[in-house]
MARTI-906942 format. One record per residue (C-alpha): residue in three letters; x, y, z negated; residue number from 1. Coordinates in steps of 0.001 Angstrom, whole numbers, plus 500000, padded with zeros to 6 digits. Each point is the difference from the previous one (the first is absolute). Last residue first. Layout:
residues N
<rec aa="ala" u="X" v="Y" w="Z" i="NUM"/>
...
This chain:
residues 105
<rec aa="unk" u="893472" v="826269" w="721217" i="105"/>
<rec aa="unk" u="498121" v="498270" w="497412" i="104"/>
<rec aa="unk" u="498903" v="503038" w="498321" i="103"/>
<rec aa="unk" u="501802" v="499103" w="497164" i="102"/>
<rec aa="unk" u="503259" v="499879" w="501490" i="101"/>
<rec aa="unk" u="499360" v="503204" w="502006" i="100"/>
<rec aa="unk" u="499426" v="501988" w="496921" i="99"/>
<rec aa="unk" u="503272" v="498210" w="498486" i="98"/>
<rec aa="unk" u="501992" v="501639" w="503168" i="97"/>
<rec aa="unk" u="498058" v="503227" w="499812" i="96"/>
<rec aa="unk" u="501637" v="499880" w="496416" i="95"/>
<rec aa="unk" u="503510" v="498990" w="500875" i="94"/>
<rec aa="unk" u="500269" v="502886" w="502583" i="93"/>
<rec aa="unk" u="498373" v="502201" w="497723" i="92"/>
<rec aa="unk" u="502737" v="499698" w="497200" i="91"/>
<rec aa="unk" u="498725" v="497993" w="496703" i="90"/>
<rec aa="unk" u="500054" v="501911" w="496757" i="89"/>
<rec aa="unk" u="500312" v="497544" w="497531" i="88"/>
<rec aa="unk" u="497118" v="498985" w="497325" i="87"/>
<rec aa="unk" u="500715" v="501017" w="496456" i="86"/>
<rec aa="unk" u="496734" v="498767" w="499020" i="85"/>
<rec aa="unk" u="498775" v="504080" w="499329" i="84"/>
<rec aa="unk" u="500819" v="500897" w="503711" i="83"/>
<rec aa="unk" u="497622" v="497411" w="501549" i="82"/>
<rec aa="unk" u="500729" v="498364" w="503266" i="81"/>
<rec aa="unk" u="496433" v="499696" w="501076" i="80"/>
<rec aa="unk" u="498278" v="497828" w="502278" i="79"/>
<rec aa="unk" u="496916" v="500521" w="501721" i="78"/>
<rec aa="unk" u="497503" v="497977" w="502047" i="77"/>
<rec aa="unk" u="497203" v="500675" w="502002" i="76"/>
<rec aa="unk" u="496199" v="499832" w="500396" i="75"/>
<rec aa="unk" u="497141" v="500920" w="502274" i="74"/>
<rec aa="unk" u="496403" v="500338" w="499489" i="73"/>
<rec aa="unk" u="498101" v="499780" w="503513" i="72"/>
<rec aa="unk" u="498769" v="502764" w="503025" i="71"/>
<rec aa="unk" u="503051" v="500440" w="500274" i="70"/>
<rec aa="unk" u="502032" v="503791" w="499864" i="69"/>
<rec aa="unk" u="501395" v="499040" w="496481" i="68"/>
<rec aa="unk" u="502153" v="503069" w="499260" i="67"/>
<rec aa="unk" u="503160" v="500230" w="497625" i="66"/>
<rec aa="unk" u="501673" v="502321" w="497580" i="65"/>
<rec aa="unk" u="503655" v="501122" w="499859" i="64"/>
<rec aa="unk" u="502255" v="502320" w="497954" i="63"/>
<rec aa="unk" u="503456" v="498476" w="499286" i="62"/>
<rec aa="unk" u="500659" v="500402" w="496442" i="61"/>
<rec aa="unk" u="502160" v="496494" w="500398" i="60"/>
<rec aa="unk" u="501427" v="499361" w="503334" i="59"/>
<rec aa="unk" u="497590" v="498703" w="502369" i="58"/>
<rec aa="unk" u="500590" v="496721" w="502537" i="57"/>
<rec aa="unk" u="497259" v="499205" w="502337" i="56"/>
<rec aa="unk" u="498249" v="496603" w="500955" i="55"/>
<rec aa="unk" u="498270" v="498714" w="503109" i="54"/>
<rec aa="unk" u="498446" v="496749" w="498764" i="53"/>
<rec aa="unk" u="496597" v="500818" w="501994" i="52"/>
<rec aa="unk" u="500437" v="503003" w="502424" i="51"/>
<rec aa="unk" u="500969" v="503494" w="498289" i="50"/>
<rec aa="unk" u="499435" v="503326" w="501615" i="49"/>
<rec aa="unk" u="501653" v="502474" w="498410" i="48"/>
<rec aa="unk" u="499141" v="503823" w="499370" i="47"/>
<rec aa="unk" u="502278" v="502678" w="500900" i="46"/>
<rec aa="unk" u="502326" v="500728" w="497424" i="45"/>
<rec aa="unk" u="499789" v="503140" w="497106" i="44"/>
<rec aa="unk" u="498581" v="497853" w="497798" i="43"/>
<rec aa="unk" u="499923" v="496440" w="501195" i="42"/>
<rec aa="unk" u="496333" v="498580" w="500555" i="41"/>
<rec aa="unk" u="499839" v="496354" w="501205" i="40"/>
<rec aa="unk" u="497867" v="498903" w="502258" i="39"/>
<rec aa="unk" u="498500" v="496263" w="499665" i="38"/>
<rec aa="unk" u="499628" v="496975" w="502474" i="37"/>
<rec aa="unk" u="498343" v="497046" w="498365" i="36"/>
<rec aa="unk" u="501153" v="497046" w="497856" i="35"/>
<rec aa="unk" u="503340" v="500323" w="498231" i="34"/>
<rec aa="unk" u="501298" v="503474" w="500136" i="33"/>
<rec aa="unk" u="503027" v="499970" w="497865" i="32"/>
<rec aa="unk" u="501590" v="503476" w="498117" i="31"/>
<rec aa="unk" u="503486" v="499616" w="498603" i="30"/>
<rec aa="unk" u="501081" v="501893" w="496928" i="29"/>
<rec aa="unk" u="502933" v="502144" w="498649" i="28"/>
<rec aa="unk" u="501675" v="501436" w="496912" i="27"/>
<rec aa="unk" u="496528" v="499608" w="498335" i="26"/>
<rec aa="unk" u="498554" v="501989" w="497420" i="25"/>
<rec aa="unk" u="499344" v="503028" w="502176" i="24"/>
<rec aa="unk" u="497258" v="497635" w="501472" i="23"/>
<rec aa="unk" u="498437" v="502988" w="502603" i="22"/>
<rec aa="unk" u="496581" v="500952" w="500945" i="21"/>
<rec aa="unk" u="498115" v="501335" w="503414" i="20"/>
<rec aa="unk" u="496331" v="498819" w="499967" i="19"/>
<rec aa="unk" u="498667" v="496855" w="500505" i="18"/>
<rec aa="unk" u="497924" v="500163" w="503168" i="17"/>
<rec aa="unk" u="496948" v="497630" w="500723" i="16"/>
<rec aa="unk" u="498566" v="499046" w="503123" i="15"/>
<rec aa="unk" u="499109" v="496268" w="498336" i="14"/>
<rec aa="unk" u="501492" v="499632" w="496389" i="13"/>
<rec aa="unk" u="503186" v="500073" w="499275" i="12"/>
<rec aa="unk" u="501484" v="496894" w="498521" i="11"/>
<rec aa="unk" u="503471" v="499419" w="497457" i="10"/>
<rec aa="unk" u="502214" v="497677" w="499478" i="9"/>
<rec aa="unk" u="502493" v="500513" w="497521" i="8"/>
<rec aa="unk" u="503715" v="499142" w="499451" i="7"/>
<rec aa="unk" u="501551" v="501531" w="497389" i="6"/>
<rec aa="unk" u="504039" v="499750" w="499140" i="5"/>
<rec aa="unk" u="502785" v="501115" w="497542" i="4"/>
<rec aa="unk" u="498497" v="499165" w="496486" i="3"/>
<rec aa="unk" u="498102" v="496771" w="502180" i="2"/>
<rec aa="unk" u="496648" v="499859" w="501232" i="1"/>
């Protein structure tokens, strides 16, 4: 971790939900499945399926929350352009295109 970035991994446990949150202290982040398909919960979106090293682009305060529907634990990776680092605002286009990048796409 850096003043302007986190990157954490982080596991849900088998048919688990994490409830709806936000990281108002980021400008943005980028969401990475990495070994199992996932749904993501947007508030006020339908839900979203996610296949392994899908990932999704959030601006910062975006609600969201996530459900492991496998019978396994799951995990993912974030990364977060933090406000108090002076980090940039990056545009969406440039975002889903770093998403992509690190999703191997």
């Amino acid at each position: 971790d850096l003043p302007q970035t986190r990157v954490v991994q982080v596991e849900i446990q088998p048919n688990a939900t994490r409830p709806l949150h936000s990281h108002p202290e980021a400008l943005w982040h980028v969401y990475v499945t990495t070994d199992a398909p996932m749904d993501l919960l947007i508030e006020g979106q339908p839900d979203v399926h996610l296949e392994p090293w899908h990932a999704q682009f959030f601006t910062g305060g975006t609600m969201h929350g996530f459900r492991n529907p496998n019978a396994r634990t799951v995990r993912w990776i974030e990364l977060f352009a933090l406000k108090s680092g002076g980090a940039v605002a990056m545009n969406e286009t440039a975002a889903r295109q770093l998403a992509m990048m690190f999703a191997g796409k």
